[in-house]
C-alpha positions as CSV (number, residue, x, y, z in Angstrom):
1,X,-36.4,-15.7,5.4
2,X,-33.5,-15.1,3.4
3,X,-29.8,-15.0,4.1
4,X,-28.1,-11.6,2.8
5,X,-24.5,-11.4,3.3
6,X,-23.1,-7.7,2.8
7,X,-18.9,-8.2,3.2
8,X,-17.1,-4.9,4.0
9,X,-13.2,-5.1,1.9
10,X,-11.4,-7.4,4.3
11,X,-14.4,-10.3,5.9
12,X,-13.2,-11.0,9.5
13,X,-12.4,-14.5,10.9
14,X,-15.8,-14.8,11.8
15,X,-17.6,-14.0,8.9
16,X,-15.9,-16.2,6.7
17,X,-16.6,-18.7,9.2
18,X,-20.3,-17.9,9.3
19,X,-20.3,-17.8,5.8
20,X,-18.7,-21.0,5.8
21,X,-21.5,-22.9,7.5
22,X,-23.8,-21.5,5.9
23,X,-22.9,-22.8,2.5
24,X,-21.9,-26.0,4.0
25,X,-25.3,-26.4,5.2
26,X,-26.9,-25.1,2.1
27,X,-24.8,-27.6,0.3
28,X,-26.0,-30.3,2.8
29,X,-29.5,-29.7,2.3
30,X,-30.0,-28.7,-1.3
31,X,-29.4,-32.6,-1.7
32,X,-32.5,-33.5,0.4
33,X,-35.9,-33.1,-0.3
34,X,-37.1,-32.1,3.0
35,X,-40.7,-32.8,3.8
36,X,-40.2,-32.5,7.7
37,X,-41.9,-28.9,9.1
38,X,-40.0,-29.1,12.7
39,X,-37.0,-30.7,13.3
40,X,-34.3,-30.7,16.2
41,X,-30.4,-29.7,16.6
42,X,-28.7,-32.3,18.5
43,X,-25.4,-30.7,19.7
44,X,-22.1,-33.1,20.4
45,X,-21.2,-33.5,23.8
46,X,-17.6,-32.1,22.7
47,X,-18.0,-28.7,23.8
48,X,-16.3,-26.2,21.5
49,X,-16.1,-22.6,21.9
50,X,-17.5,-22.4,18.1
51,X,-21.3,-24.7,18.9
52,X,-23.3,-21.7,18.7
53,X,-22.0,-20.2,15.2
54,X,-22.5,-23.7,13.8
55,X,-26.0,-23.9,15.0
56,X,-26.8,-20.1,14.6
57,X,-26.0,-20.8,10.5
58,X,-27.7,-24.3,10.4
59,X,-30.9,-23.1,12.2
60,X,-30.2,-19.7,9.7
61,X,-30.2,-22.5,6.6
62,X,-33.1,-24.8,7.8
63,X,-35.1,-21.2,8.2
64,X,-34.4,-21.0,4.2
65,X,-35.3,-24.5,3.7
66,X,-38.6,-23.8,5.0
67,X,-38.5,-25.9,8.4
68,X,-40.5,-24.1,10.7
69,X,-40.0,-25.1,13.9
70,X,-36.6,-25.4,15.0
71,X,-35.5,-27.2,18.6
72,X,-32.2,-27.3,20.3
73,X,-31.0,-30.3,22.4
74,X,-35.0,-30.9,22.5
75,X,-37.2,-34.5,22.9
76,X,-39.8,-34.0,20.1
77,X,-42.0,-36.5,18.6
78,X,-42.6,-37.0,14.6
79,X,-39.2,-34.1,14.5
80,X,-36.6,-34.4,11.7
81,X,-32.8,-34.7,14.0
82,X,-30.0,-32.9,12.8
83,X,-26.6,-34.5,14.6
84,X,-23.7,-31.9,15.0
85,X,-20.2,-32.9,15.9
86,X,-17.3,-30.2,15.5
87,X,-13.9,-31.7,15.1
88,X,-11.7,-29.2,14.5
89,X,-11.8,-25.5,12.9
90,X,-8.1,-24.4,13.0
91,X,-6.9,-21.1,11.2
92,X,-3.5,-20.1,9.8
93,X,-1.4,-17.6,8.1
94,X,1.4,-17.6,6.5
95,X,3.5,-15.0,4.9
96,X,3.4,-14.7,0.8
97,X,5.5,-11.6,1.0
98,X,6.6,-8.3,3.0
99,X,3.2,-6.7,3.2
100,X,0.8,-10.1,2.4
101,X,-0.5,-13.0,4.2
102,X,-2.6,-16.1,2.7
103,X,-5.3,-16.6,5.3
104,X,-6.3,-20.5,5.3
105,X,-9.2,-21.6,7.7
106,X,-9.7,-25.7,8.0
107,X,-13.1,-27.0,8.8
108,X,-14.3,-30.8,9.7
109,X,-17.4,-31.9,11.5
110,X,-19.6,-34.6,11.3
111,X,-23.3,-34.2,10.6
112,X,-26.3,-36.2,10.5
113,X,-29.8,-36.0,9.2
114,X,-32.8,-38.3,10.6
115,X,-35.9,-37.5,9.1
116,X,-39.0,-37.1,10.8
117,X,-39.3,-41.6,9.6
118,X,-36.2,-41.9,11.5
119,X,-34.4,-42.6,8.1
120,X,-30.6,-41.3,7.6
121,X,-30.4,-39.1,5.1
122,X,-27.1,-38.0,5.3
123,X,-23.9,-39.3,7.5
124,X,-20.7,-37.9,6.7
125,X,-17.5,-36.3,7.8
126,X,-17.2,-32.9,6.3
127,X,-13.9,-31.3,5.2
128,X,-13.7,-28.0,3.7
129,X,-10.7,-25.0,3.4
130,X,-11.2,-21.3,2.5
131,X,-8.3,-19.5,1.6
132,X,-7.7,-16.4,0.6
133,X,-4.6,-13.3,0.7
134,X,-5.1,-10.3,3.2
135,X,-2.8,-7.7,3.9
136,X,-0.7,-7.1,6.8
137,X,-1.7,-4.5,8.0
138,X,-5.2,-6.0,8.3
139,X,-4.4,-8.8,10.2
140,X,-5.0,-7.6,13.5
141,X,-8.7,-6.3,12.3
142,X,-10.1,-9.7,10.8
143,X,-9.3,-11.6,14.5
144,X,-11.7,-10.7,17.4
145,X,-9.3,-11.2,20.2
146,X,-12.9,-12.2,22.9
147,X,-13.4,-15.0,20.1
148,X,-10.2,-17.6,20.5
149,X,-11.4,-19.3,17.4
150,X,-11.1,-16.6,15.3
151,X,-7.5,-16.2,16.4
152,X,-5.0,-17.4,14.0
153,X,-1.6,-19.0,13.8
154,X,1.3,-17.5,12.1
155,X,3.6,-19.8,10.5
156,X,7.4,-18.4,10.2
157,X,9.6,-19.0,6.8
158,X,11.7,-22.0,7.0
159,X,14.4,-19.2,6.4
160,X,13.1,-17.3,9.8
161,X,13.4,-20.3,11.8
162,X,16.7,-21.6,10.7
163,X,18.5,-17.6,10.5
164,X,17.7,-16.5,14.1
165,X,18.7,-19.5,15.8
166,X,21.9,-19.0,13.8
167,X,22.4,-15.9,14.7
168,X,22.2,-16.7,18.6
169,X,24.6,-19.4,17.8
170,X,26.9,-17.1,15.8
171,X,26.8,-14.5,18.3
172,X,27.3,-16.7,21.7
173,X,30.6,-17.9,19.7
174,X,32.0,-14.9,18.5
175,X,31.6,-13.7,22.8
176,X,33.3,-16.7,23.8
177,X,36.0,-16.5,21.2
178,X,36.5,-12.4,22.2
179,X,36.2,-13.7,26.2
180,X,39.3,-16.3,25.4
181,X,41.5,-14.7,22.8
182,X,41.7,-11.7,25.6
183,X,42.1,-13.3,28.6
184,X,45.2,-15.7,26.7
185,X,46.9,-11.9,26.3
């Protein structure tokens, strides 16, 4: 079974994130020779809301790697172990100009790999970014609002943050300035 990806102009939130696992896994595994036929997906106890993407692409990428037999959360004998721990999977925006946005989406999770010998064959923290630039006006169409971790953050200029505040300040002054200077009269 092989993995086509077709990508309409703007990818969604979620299928960069699919993607993402996907080559993460791919990555993972091109560096093991893998002579295990079966092997089992042990989830973390830390539930996220994300699990079943991770596992949808690994079991996707072990598929390609020619593991046949693929168990979830399962007790099998003479079985390869694959050790999943999401840690965090955040995604942010923040504003290049007017009409643009730079899109940056932060992955880390652990993963392990027991072969079928009980040997560790790999045991690592992963940490990757994708980034790219997206429109404005598309912003609302790459987030699918029943999916919170597709939902991304939007960070304000530092000149946003500091002008409105001002202005409020400005403002409340220039009433209480107005409110005395008349009643003195």
């Amino acid at each position: 079974m092989s993995a086509t990806r077709v990508w309409s102009d703007v990818r969604t939130n979620l299928e960069i994130i699919e993607n993402e696992y996907f080559d993460i896994c791919r990555t993972i595994f091109a560096l093991i020779s893998l002579a295990d036929t079966s092997c089992v997906i042990q989830k973390s106890e830390t539930s996220t809301d994300y699990n079943w993407v991770i596992e949808k692409q690994f079991v996707a990428c072990l598929k390609d790697f020619g593991i046949k037999h693929i168990y979830s959360d399962a007790q099998v004998e003479e079985a390869a172990q694959l050790n999943l721990k999401p840690i965090e999977q955040k995604i942010n925006y923040q504003k290049i100009s007017k009409k643009e946005f730079e899109r940056q989406i932060d992955f880390q999770f652990y993963v392990q790999f027991i072969d079928a010998k009980r040997r560790i064959l790999k045991d690592e923290m992963i940490s990757t970014t994708f980034k790219d630039s997206i429109s404005s006006k598309d912003l609302k169409s790459i987030e699918n609002p029943q999916l919170s971790f597709t939902i991304g953050q939007k960070h304000r200029s530092l000149i946003k943050k500091i002008y409105e505040p001002l202005i409020v300040i400005v403002a409340t002054g220039w009433i209480i300035y107005l409110f005395y200077s008349y009643r003195s009269q």
